[in-house]
N, C-alpha and C positions, 0 to 999 in steps of 0.2 A: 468227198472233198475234191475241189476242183485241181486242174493240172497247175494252176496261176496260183490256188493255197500251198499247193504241195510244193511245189518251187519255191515260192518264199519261206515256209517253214523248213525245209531243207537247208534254204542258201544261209539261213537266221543262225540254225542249231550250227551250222561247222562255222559260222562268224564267232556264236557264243566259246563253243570249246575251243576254238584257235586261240583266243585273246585269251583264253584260261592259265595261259603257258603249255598247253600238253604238247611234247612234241609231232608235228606236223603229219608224217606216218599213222601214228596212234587215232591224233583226232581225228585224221579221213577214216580212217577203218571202223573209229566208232562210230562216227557219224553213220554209216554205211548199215554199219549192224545193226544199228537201234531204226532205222527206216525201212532195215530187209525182216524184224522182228514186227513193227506196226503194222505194215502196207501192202508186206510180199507173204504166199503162202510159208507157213513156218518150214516146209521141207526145206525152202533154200537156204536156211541156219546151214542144214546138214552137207552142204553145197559151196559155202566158203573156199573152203582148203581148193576145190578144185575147178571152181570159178576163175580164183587170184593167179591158179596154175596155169589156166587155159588160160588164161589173159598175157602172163609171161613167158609160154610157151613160143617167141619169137627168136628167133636166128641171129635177127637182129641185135637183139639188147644182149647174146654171147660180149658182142662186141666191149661190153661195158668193163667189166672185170678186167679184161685184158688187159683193155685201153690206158685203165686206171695201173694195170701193174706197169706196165713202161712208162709212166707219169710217173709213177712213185720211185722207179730205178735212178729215171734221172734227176728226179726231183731232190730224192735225199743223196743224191754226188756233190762233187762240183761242178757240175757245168755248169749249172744258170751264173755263178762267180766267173769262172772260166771264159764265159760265153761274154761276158759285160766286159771285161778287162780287155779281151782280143779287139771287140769293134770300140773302147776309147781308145787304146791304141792307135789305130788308126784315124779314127775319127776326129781325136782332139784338135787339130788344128783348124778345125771350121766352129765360127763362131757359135758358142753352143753346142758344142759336138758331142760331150758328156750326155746332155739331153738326148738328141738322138741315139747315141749309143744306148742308153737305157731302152729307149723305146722300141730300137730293132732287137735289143735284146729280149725283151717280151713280150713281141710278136715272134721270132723265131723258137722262143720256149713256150711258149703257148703251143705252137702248133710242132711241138715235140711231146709234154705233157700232157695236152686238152684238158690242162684246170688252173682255174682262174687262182685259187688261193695258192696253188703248187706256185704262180708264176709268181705271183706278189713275193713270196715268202723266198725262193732263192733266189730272184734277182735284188730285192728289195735288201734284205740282208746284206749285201755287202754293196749296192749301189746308192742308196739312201746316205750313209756315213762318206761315202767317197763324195758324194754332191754337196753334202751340207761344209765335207773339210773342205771342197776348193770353191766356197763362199756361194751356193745355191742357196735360197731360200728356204723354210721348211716344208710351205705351202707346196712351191715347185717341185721339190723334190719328192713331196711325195703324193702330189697328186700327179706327177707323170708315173711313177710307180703304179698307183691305185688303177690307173687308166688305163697303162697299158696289161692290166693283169685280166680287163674284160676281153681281151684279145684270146681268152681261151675257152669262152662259151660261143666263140663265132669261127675262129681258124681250123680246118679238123686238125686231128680227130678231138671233136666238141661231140662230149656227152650229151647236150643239150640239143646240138641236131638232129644225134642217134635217136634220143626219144622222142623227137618232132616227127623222125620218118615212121618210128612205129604207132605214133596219134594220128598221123596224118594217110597214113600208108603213103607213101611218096617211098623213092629211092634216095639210097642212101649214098649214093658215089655220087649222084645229080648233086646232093644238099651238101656233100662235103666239097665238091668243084664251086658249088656258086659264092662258099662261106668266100671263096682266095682274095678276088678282086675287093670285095667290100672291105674284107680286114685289112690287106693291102691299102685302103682308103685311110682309112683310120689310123695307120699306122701313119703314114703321110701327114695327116690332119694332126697328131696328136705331135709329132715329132714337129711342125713345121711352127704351131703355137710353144711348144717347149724351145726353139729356137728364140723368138720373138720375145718371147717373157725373161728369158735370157739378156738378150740386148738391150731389154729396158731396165732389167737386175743392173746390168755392168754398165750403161749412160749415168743410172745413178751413183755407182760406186764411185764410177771416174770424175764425176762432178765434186763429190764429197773430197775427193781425196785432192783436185783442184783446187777447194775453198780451203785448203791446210788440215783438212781432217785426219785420218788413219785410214794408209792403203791397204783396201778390201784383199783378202782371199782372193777374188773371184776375178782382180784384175793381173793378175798371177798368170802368167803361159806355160804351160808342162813342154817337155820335149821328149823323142823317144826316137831312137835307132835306127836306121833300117835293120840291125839288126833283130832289134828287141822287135820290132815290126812280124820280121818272118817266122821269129819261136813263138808267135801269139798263133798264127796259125793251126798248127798241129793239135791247139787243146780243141779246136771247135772245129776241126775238117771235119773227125768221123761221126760226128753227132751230126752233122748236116748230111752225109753222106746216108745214114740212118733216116732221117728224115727225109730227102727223094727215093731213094732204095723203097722207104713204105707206098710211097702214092705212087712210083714205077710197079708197084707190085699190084697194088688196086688199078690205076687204070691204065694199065697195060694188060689186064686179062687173065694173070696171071694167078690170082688168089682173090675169095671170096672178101667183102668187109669182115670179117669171124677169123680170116685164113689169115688176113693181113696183118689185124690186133695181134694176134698168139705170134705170127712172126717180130714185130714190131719189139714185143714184149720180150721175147727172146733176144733178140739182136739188141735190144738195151741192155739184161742183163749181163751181156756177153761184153759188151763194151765198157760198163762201168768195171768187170773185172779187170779185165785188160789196159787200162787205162788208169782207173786209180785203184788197184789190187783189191776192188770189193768183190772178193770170193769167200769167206769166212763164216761163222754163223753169227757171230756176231756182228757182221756186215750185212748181211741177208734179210736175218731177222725182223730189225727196223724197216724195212724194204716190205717184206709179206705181212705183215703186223698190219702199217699204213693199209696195204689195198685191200688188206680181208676187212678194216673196220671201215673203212670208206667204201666198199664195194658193198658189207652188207646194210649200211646205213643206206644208200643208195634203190638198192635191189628192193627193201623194203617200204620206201617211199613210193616206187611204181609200183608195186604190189597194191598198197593200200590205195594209193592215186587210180588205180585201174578197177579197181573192187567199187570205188567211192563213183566211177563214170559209169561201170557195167549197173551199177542201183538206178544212178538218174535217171539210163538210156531206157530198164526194163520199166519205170516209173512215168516215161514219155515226157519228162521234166526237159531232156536237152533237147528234143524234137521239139516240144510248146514250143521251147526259148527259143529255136532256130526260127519255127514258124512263123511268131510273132516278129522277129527283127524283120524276117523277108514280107510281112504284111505292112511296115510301115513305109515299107512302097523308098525304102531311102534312096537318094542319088548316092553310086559305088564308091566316090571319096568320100562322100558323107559317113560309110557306112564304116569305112577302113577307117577315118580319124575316131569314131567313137569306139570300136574296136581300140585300135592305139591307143587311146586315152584309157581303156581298160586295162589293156594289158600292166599300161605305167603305172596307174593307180595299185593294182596290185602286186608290182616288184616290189613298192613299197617296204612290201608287208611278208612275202613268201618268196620262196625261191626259183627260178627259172623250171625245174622239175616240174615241182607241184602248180603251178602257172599253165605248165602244156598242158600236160596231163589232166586239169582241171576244166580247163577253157575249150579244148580242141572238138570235143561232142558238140560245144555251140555255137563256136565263131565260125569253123571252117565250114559248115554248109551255107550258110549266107553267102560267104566268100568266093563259096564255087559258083553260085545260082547266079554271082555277078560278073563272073569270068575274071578274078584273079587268078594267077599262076602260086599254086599251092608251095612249088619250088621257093618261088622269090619271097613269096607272103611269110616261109619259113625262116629265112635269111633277114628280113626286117625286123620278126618278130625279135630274133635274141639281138639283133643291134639295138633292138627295145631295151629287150629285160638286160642290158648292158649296165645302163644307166641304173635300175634296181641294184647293183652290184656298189655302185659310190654313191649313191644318197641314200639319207636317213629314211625311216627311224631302223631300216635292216643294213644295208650296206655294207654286205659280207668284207668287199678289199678294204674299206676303209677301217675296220676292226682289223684284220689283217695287220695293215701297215701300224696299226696302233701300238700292237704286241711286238712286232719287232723293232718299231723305232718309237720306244715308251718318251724318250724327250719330247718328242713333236707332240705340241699340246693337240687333243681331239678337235676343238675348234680349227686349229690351222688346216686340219689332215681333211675337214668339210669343205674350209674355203677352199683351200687347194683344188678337190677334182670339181668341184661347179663348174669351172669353164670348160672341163671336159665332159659336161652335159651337157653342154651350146654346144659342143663339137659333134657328138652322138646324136644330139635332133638336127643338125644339119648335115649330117650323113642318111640320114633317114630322108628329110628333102630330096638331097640327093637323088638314094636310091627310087623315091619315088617320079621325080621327072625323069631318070634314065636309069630304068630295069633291067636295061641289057647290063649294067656293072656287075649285078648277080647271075642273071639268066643267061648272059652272051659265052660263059668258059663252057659251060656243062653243053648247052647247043653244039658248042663248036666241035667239043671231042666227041658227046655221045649222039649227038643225031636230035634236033628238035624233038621235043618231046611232048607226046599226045595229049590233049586236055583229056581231064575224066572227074 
């Protein structure tokens, strides 16, 4: 059988069993084993257990457990409440301030948790009802939600970069420096349309309520103290203080990505005590519960994702495919937008994990042979699979927001983030006419970095 048979029957069978329902894990791993049982001497049956070993024997993916328990500390507190109430506080008096407040609240919790559903689920919880009572939209409300909840597969610590650097071998403080500026972007973009959608929310209120209709919610002004101003403070100092305290800790020299995580993780526990008395076991509990079952659901997708690439690679299936793309002689955008166009077609359908881990044996050598920077091609890729997060038929945040704000009919909660998907491929533009937005923080602190 040729390499061009064997690829297709491979790529057929894990199309076949995915659409099956089996969970994603599972299917790779069958997938895996019924091609290492065809194709491969039968010893390497006997070889499994410590293939998937040696494959997740990296330093690196430590990081993940960790990462996930200081997500899960602040995740199940209050801050992400805490955190949204202090910036409308302050924010409310700029037209559409609520909006922004939301949206810097979930870029600043994203890049506390590094998980997208963690952000959706405690900002959205109590910022979704505060929007829709002071007359937001459903749409608006919760596709700024939904939107800004992708702000946690790109801000670190993003899981999703961690396992870019171990498919990619790339560094991991590079890809966690280049994530800033771009999310940073997004945040801007997302908050700046959450502004605008706003003024046209409230032109229309004001008109309606001109023509003798019923004065809207939304045309309603809150006030707030300077007192009430300065006690909003204190609930979100030390969580940001946490938050540069980790990245002073990584790049300042001072502790490994692995050293950071376990610190991080600590120093949230430590703070959720201290701050709303979760020392208990009954407070805990829910806490280590969360990151054991998300960590081993996690750890087992790159197990079998790693199993499912170590078949291809010993198969010469991702080498053919590499070969073949670099034979069609393509010009470098040519090659990146059908790339792109892959990657989105399959957010679709899978998850940001199994997407790297799946694709990474085939995309990235073309990529190299054209002189993309592995760094930046990193940081595009999840401002990609962004957009796989709020569109159908998978759309992890948009299920999210569903469960915790069951009023918002499903249809709204679609329309809603579409224009947050014009915003996400125009960040991509972006990034693609000016790659310094990625590549320029990590240059500047760690030293240009060597092509390879």
């Amino acid at each position: 059988m040729t390499t061009l048979q064997l690829g297709l029957l491979y790529g057929g069978a894990t199309l076949l069993i995915l659409f099956s329902g089996m969970p994603i894990a599972f299917a790779l791993g069958t997938v895996a084993t019924l091609f290492m049982l065809a194709f491969m001497p039968h010893a390497s049956l006997d070889s499994i257990t410590q293939n998937v070993f040696e494959e997740m024997a990296s330093i690196t993916l430590l990081t993940i457990p960790l990462f996930i328990l200081k997500g899960a500390a602040i995740g199940k507190s209050r801050a992400g409440r805490d955190l949204y109430s202090a910036l409308h506080v302050w924010l409310h008096r700029i037209p559409g301030g609520l909006g922004i407040a939301v949206t810097l609240a979930c870029g600043l919790f994203a890049a506390m948790a590094g998980s997208s559903a963690a952000t959706c689920s405690a900002i959205g919880s109590s910022a979704i009802p505060e929007m829709r009572e002071r007359g937001y939209s459903a749409r608006l409300s919760a596709g700024l939600v939904a939107a800004g909840g992708t702000l946690g597969i790109l801000l670190p610590p993003s899981i999703t970069l961690i396992l870019y650097a171990v498919a990619a071998e790339q560094s991991l403080g590079r890809l966690f420096l280049a994530g800033i500026w771009p999310g940073i972007m997004l945040v801007v973009l997302f908050a700046t349309y959450g502004m605008f959608r706003y003024n046209y929310e409230h032109r229309r209120a004001l008109a309606h309520a001109d023509a003798g209709g019923e004065r809207a919610r939304i045309l309603q002004v809150d006030s707030y103290t300077l007192r009430e101003r300065l006690l909003a403070i204190p609930r979100v100092l030390p969580f940001l203080i946490l938050l540069i305290g980790v990245m002073l800790a990584l790049y300042g020299g001072f502790a490994t990505p692995s050293e950071t995580a376990g610190l991080g993780a600590v120093l949230a526990l430590i703070l959720i005590a201290v701050i709303y008395g979760a020392w208990g076991i009954s407070d805990l509990k829910p806490i280590f519960a969360s990151t054991l079952s998300e960590s081993t659901m996690l750890m087992v997708i790159v197990g079998m994702s790693l199993l499912y690439s170590y078949v291809m690679s010993y198969l010469h299936i991702s080498q053919g495919a590499a070969e073949w793309i670099v034979s069609l002689h393509l010009s470098r955008w040519v090659l990146f937008a059908a790339i792109v166009l892959l990657v989105v077609v399959l957010g679709f359908f899978l998850p940001p994990v199994s997407i790297i881990l799946m694709t990474a044996p085939i995309i990235l050598p073309p990529l190299r042979s054209e002189g993309f920077d592995l760094i930046w091609f990193g940081v595009v890729m999840s401002v990609v699979m962004e957009m796989g997060l709020i569109h159908p038929p998978v759309g992890l945040n948009i299920f999210v927001i569903n469960k915790i704000a069951p009023d918002i009919r499903l249809g709204d909660i679609i329309w809603g983030t579409l224009p947050f998907v014009f915003l996400i491929m125009l960040a991509v533009v972006l990034l693609c006419v000016f790659p310094e937005i990625a590549t320029g923080l990590p240059d500047h602190v760690m030293g240009k970095a060597i092509a390879r």
